[in-house]
C-alpha positions in Angstrom: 25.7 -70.9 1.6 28.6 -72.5 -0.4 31.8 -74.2 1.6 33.5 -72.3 -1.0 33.0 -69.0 1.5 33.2 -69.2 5.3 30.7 -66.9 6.8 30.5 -66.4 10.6 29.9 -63.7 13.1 33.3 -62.7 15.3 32.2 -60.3 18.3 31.3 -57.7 16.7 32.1 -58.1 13.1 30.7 -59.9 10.0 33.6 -62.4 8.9 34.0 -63.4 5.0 36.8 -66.0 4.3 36.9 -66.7 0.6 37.3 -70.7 0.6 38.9 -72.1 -2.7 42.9 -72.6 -2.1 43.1 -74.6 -5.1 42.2 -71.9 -7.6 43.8 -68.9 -5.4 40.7 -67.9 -4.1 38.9 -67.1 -6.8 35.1 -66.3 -6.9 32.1 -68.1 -8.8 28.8 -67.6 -8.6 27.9 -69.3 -5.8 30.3 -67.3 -4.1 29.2 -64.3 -5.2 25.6 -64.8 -4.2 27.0 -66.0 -0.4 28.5 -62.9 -0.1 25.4 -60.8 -1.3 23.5 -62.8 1.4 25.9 -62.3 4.3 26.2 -58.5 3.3 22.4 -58.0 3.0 21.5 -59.7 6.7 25.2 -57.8 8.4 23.8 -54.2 6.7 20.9 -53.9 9.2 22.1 -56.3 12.2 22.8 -53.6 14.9 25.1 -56.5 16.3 27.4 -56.3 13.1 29.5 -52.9 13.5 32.2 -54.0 10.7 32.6 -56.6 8.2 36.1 -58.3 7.6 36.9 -60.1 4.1 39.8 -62.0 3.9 40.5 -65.7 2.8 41.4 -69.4 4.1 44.6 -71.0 3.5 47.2 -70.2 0.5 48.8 -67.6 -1.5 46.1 -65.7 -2.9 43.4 -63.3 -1.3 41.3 -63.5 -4.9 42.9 -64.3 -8.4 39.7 -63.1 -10.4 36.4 -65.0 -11.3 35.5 -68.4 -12.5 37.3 -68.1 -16.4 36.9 -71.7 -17.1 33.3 -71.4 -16.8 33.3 -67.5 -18.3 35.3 -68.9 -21.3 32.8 -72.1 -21.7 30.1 -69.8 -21.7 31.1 -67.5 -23.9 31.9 -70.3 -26.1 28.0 -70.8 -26.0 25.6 -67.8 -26.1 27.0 -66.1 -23.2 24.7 -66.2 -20.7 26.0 -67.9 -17.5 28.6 -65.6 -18.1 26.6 -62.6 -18.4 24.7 -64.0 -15.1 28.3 -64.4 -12.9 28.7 -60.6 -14.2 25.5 -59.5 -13.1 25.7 -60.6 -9.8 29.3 -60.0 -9.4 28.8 -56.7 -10.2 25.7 -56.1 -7.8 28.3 -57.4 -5.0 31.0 -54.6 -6.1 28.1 -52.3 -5.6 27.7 -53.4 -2.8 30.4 -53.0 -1.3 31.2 -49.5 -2.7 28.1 -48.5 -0.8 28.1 -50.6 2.0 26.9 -48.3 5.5 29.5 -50.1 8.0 33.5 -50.0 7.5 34.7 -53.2 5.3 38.2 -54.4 6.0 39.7 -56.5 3.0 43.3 -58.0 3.5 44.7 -58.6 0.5 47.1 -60.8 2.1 48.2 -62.4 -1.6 47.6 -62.5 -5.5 45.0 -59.8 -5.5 44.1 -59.9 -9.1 40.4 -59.1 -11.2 37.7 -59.9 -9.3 40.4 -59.7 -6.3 40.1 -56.1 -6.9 36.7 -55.6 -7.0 36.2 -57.2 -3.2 38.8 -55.4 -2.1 39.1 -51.8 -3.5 35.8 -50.8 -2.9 36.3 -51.3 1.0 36.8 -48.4 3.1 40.1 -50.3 4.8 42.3 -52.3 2.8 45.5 -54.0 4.3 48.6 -54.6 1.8 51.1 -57.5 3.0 54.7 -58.4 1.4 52.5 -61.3 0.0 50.4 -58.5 -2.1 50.5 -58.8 -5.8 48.4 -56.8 -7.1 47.3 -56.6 -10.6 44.4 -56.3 -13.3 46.1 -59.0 -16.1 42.3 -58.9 -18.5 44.4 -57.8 -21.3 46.5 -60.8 -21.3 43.3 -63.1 -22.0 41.2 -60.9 -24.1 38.8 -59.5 -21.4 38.8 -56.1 -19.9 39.9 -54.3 -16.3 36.5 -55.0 -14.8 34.7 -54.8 -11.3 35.4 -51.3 -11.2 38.1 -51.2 -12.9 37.1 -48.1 -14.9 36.4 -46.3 -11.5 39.6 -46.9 -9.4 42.1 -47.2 -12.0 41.3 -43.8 -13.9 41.4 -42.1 -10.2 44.9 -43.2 -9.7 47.9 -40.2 -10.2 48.9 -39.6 -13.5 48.9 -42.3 -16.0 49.2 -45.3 -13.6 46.1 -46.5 -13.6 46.4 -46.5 -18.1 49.8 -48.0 -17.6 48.1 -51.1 -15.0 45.6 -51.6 -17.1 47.5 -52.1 -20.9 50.3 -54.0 -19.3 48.6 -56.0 -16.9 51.8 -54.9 -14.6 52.0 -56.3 -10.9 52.6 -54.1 -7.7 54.0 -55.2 -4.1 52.6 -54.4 -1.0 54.5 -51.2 -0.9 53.6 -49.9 -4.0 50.3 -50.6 -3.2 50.5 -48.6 -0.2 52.2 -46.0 -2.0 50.1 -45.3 -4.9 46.5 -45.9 -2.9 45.5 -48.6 -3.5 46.0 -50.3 0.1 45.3 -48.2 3.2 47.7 -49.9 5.6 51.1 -52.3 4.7 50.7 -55.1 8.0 53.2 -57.9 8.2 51.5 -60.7 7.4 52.5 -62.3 10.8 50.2 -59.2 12.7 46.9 -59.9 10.7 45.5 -63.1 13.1 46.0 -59.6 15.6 44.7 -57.3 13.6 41.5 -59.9 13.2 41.1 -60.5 16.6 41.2 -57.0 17.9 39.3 -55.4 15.1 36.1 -58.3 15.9 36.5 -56.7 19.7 36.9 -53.0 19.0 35.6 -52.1 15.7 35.1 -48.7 16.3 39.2 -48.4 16.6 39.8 -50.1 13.5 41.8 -47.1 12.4 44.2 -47.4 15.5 44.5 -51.0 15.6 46.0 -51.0 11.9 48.1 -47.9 12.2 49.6 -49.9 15.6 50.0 -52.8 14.0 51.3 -51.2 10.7 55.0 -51.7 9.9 57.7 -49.1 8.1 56.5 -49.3 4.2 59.6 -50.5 2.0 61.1 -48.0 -0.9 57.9 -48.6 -3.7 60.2 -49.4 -6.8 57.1 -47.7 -9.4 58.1 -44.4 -7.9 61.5 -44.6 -9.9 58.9 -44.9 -13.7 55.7 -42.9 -12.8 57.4 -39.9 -14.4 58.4 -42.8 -17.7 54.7 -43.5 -17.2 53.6 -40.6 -17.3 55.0 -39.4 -19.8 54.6 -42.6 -22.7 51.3 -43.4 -21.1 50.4 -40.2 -21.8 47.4 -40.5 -24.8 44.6 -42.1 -24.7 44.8 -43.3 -28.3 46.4 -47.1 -28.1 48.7 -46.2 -31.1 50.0 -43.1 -29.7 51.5 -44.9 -26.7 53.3 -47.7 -29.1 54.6 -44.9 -31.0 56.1 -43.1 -28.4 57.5 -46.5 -26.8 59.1 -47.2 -30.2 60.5 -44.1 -31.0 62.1 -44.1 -27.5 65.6 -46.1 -27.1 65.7 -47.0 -23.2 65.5 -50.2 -22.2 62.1 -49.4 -20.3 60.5 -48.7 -23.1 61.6 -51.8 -25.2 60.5 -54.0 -22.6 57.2 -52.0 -21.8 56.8 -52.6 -25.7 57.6 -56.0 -26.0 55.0 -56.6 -23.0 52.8 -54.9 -24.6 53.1 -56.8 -28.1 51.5 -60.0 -26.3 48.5 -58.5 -25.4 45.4 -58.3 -27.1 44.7 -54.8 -29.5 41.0 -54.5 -28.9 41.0 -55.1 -25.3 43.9 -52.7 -24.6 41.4 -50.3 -27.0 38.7 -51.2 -24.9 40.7 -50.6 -21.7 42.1 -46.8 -22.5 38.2 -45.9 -23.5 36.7 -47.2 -20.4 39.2 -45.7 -17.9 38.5 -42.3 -19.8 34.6 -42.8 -19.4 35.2 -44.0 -15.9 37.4 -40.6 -15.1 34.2 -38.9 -15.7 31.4 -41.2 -14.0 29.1 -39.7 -11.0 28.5 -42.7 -9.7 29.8 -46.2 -9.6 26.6 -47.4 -10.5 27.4 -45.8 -13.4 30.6 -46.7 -13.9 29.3 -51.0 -13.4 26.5 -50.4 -16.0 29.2 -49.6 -18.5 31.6 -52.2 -17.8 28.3 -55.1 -17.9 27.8 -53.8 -21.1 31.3 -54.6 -22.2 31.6 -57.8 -20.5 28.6 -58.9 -21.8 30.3 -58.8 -25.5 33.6 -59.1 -24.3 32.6 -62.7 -23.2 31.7 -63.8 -26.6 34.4 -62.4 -28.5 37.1 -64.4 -30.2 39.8 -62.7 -27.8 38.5 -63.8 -25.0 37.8 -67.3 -25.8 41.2 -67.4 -27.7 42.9 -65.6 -24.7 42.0 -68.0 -22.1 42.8 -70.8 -24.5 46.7 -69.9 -24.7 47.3 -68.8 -21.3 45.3 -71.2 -18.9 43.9 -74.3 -20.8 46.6 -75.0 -23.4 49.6 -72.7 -22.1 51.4 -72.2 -25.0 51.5 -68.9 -24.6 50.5 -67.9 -28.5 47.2 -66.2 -28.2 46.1 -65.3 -32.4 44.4 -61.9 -31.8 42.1 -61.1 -34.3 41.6 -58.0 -35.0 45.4 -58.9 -34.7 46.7 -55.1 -34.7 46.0 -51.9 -32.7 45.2 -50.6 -36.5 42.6 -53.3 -37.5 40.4 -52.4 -34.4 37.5 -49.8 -35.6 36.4 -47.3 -33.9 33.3 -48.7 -34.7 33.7 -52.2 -33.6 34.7 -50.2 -29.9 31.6 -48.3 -29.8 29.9 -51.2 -30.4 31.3 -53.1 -27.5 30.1 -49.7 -25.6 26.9 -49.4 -26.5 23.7 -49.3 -24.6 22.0 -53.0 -24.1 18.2 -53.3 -24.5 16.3 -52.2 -21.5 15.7 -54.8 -20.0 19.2 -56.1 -20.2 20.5 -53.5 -18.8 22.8 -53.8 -15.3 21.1 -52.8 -12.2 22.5 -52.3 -8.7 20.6 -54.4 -6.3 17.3 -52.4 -4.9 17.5 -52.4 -1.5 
């Protein structure tokens, strides 16, 4: 066990607290494998009915993975990076299939690997401290943990439109759109906790009790702008129709759009439309290790994590450095089928 998790049993529910304030929560191996463990022991404890995630101390419920040690890697040969995928993955799957209700408050940033704790679990509370977003294309990664799967099943375009622009929801919004289940003042959650560890078989009436009147969700006033610019899945297509468009939504959805990197935006659009049309979401994780696994090594990723965390000037150098300049075939080479025996598997349990 790592003291960056806090792992105990509360009545009758398995309790996760994710335990690094410093770095908003945000998971590393270690963490990863912690979590695994607890989940593995809580699936078959007949004492365990529920399992609540949620985290310590500080503004953010999960702000991704370890990129220091991702960018590092990839840096190398890739393969402690490749290992933190694996792994984190597995725990997505986990989740997503996971026998006994999971609760996640996402009572905070709620971003990358965030999401993947959180949206595979079959309740997940939104706060007016939710800020939800999946920022990969800002440092040259990719909208992964899933990202493929609960992105592309959002309405309309939204879930193109979070994943190019890296755009950040509220609470509300969250609500709104599906990706939270219940919108709890922060102050009722300590409540919420208690009760659902006592009753876990009436977690849907403790949160609805407990659940506050949603504010007005401000994306409601652009899904139809999202909609309709969003609208292609070919990356060009949507700068077009941003530029050829003379509101001032449009110029600043283009101007957003301008610091972010080509080929993972490319990436992005052509995994969402793959993971429309996954079965399974083991399906849908085997795809995005693929990608990560290149992804990693790739001078966007490297470069993107350079600009915006470790020197912060903001000035990422893409290269490919336009939407043009990235192939078709240097995509489906970023999607293609690993070796074998490197390929992702779900844990076998």
């Amino acid at each position: 066990m790592t003291e960056d998790l806090i792992i105990k049993k509360t009545g009758r529910v398995g309790h996760i607290s994710l335990n690094r304030p410093k770095v908003l929560h945000s998971l590393n191996l270690a963490m990863c494998e912690g979590m695994l463990d607890a989940l593995i022991a809580w699936r078959d404890d007949d004492s365990v009915e529920a399992v609540i995630i949620d985290h310590s101390e500080g503004r953010g419920f999960c702000a991704g993975g370890d990129i220091a040690m991702l960018q590092a890697s990839g840096k190398k040969d890739g393969k402690e990076g490749r290992e933190f995928f694996y792994k984190e993955y597995q725990l997505n799957h986990l989740l997503f299939e996971y026998p006994k209700p999971v609760v996640a408050f996402m009572d905070g940033i709620t971003m990358g690997g965030g999401v993947g704790i959180s949206q595979p679990a079959k309740y997940r509370v939104a706060t007016e401290n939710t800020r939800f977003a999946m920022p990969e294309t800002g440092i040259g990664l990719f909208p992964d943990v899933g990202g493929g799967w609960f992105l592309s099943r959002l309405e309309g375009r939204l879930g193109q439109f979070l994943a190019l622009t890296g755009a950040r929801l509220d609470g509300a919004e969250c609500k709104e759109v599906g990706l939270a289940t219940h919108y709890l003042p922060a102050d009722n959650l300590a409540e919420a906790k208690q009760r659902i560890s006592e009753n876990p078989d009436r977690i849907d009436g403790i949160l609805g009790q407990l659940s506050d009147i949603v504010p007005e969700a401000r994306i409601l006033q652009n899904l139809d702008k999202i909609d309709k610019f969003f609208a292609s899945d070919v990356y060009e297509d949507i700068l077009a129709a941003l530029d050829a468009d003379d509101s001032d939504w449009s110029a600043k959805e283009l101007a957003t759009l301008s610091t972010k990197s080509p080929q993972t935006c490319k990436v992005a659009l052509r995994q969402l439309k793959e993971g429309a049309a996954m079965e399974t979401f083991a399906d849908e994780m085997r795809n995005e290790y693929r990608i990560g696994s290149r992804v990693l090594t790739r001078h966007d990723f490297i470069e993107g994590v350079r600009a915006l965390i470790v020197d912060k000037d903001n000035e990422p150098k893409w290269d490919p450095a336009t939407p043009e300049e990235v192939s078709d075939e240097l995509i489906d080479s970023i999607f293609a089928p690993l070796p074998a025996d490197e390929e992702w598997e779900p844990l076998a349990l």
